[in-house]
Backbone bond lengths (Angstrom), bond angles and torsions (degrees), N, CA, C in turn:
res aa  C-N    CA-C-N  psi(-1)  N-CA   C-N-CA  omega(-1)  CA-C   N-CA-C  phi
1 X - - - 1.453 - - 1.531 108.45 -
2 X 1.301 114.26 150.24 1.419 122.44 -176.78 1.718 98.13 56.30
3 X 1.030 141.72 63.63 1.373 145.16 -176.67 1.929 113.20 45.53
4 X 1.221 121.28 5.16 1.428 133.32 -157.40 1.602 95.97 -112.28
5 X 1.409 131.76 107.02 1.359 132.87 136.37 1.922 117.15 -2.70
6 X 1.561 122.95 108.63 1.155 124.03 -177.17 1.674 116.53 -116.43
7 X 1.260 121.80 124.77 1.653 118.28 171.11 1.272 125.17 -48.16
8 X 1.475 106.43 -25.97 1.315 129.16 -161.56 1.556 114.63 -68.46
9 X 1.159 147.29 132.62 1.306 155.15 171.73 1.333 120.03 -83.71
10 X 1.034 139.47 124.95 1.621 135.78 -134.21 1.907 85.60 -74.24
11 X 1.574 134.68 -40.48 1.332 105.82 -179.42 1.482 114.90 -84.81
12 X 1.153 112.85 32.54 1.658 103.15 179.87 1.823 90.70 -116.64
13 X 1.277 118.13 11.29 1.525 115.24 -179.79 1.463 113.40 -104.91
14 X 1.060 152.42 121.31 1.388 173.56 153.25 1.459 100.51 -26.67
15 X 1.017 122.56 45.94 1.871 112.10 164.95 1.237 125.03 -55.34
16 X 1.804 90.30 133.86 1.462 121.48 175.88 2.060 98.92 -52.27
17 X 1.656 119.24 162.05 1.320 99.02 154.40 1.739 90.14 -123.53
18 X 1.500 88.99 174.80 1.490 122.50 177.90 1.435 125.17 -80.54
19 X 1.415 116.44 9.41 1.831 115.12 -146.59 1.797 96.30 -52.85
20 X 1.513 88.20 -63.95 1.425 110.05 -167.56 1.892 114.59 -47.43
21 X 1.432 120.07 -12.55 1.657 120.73 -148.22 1.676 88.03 -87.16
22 X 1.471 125.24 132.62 1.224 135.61 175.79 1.470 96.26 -131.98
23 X 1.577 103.85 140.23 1.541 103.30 152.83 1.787 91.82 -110.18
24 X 1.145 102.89 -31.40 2.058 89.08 177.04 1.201 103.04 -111.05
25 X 1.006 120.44 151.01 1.575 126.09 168.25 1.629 112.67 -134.44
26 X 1.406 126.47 149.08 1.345 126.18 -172.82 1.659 99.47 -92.96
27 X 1.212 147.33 123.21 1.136 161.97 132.36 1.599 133.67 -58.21
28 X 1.583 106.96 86.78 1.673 108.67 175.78 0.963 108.67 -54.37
29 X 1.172 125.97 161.10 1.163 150.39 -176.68 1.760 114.54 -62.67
30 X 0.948 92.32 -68.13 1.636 95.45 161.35 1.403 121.93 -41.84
31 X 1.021 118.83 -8.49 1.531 117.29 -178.69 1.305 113.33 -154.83
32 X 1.213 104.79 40.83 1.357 129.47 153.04 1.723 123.51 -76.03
33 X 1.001 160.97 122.09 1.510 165.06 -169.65 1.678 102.24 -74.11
34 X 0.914 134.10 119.57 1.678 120.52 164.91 1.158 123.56 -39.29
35 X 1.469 134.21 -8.98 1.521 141.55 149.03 1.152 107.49 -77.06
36 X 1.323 136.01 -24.58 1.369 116.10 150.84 1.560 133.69 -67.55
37 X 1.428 116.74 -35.80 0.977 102.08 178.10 1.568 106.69 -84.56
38 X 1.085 137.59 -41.66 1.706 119.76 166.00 1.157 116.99 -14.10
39 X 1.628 115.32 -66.07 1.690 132.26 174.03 1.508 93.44 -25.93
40 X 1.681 141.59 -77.36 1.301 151.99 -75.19 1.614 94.75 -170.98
41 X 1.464 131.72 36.52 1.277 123.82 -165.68 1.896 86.19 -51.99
42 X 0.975 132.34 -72.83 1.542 119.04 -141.58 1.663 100.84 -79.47
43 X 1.391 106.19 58.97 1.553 103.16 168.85 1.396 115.34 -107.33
44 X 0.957 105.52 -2.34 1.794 110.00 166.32 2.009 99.81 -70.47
45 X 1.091 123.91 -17.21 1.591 115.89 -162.19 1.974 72.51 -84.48
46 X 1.052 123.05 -54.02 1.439 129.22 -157.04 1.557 119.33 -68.27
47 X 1.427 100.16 -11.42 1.668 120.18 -144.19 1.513 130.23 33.41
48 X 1.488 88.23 32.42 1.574 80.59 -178.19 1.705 102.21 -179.26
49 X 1.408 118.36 -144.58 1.149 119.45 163.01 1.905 118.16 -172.08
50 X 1.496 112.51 173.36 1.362 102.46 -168.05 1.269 104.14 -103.67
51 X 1.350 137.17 68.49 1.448 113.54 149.72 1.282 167.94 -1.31
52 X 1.494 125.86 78.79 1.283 134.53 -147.27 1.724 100.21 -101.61
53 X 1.763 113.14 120.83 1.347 103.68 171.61 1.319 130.34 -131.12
54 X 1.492 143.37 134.99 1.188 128.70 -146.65 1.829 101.53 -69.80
55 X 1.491 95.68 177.54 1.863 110.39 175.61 1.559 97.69 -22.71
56 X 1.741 99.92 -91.95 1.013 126.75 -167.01 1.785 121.34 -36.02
57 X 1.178 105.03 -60.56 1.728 118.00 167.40 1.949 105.84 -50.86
58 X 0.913 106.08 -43.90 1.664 102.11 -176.41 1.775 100.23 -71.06
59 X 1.080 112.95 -34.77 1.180 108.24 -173.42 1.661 108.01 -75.06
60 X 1.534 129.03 -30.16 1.419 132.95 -172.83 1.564 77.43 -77.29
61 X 1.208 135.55 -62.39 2.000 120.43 -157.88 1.635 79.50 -43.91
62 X 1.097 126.51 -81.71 1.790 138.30 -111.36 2.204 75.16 -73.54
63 X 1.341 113.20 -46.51 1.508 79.89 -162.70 1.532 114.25 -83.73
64 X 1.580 125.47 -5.79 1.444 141.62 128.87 1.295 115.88 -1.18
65 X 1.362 92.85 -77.64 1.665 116.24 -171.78 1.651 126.02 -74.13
66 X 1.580 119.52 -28.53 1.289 126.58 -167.19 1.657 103.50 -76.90
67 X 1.428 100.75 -169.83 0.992 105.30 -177.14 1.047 110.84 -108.65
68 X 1.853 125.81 148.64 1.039 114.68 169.57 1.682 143.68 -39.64
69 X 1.040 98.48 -27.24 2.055 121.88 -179.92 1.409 89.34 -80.45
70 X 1.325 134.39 -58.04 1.527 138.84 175.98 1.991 95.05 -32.66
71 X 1.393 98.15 -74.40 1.726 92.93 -168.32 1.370 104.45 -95.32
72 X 0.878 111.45 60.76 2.010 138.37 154.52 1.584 98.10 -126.87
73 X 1.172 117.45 -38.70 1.830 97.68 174.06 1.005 118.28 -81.97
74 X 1.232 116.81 -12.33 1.431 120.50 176.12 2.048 105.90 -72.51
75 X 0.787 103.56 -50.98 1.471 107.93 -167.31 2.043 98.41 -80.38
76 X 1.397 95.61 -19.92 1.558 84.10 166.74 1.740 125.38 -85.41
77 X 1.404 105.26 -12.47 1.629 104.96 -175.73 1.660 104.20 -40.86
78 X 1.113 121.77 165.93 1.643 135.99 168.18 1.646 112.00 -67.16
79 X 1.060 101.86 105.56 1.363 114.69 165.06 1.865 114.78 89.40
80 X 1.695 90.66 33.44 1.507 92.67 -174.72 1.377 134.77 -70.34
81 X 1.379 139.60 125.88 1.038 133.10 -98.07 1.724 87.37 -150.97
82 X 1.630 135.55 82.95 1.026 131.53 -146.88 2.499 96.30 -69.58
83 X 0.836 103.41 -42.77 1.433 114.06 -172.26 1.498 103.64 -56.15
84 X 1.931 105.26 -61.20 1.553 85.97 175.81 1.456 125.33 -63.39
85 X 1.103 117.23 -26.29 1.540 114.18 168.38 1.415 127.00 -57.06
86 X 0.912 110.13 -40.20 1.710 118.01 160.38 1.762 111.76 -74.34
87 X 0.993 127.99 -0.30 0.960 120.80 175.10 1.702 120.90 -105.81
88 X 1.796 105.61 -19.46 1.127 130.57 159.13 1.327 119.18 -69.39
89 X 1.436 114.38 -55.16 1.457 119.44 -170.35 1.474 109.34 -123.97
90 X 1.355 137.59 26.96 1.421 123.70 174.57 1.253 119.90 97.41
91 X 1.966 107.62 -50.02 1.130 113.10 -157.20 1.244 133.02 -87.75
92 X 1.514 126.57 120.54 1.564 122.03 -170.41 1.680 97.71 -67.92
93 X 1.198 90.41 132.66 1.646 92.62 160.54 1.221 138.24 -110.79
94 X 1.439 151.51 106.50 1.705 139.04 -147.29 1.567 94.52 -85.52
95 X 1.257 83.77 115.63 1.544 94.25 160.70 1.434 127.59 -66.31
96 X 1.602 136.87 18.02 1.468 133.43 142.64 1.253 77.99 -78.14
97 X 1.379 154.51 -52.24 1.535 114.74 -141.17 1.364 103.69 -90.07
98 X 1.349 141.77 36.85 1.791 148.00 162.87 0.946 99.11 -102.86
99 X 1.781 126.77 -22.53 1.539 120.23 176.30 1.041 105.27 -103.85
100 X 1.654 138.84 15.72 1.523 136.99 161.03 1.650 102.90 -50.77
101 X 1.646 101.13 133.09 1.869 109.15 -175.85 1.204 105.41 72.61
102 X 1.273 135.46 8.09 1.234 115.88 171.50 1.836 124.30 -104.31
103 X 1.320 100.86 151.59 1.901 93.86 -171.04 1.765 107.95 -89.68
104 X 1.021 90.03 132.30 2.052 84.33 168.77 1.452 98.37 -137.02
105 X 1.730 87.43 134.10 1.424 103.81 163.16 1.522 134.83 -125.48
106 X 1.117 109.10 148.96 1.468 114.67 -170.41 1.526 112.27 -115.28
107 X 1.666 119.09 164.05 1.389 110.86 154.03 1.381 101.92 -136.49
108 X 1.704 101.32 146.07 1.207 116.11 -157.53 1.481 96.69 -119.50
109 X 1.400 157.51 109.76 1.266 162.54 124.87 1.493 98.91 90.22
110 X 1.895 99.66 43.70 1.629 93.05 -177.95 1.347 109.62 89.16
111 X 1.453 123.46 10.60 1.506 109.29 163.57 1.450 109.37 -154.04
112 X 1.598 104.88 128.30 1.471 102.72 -163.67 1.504 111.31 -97.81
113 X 1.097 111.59 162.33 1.711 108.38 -174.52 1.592 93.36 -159.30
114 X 1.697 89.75 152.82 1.668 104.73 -157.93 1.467 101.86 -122.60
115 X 1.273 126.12 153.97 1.530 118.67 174.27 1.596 102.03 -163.97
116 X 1.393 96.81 157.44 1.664 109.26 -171.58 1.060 94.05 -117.10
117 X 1.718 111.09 128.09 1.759 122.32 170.45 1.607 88.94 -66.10
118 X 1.295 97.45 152.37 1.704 115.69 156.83 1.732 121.99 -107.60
């Protein structure tokens, strides 16, 4: 995964899902943008219109739209790889947020203390 050799057996991996990933999407009318309907003058016959969006743009809705736990599996797959992912889908990813839920501990002059990124 991420170009890296994995131990892992595809059901012992925590998959992300897809619900949200559109390259078309149907657009009511009501929530259409006035640059959409320009695009689409006869979308009032349709009430609406079909929305076509490239790789990259489908990928900003879907990680927009998911859920946070959704893009926590993403950054948890084996060997996740913040660059190729942006290089796949657009999206920069901050690396504090791969350590979201995670505990780090330190010791400080003989006294250790623990804390969970959020």
């Amino acid at each position: 995964m991420f170009n890296k050799p994995t131990n892992l057996k595809w059901e012992e991996i925590d998959h992300p899902h897809f619900n949200e990933f559109y390259l078309n999407k149907w657009i009511s009318e009501d929530e259409m943008t006035d640059e959409d309907k320009k695009a689409d003058p006869e979308f009032y016959v349709r009430k609406g219109c079909l929305k076509t969006y490239t790789w990259k743009e489908a990928w900003a809705n879907f990680w927009r739209d998911t859920s946070e736990e959704n893009r926590q599996k993403f950054l948890n797959l084996p060997n996740f790889d913040s660059e190729i992912f942006e290089e796949i889908t657009g999206i920069k990813v901050n690396q504090l947020q791969s350590l979201s839920g995670k505990t780090v501990k330190v010791e400080i002059d003989g006294v250790s203390y623990e804390a969970t990124i959020k």
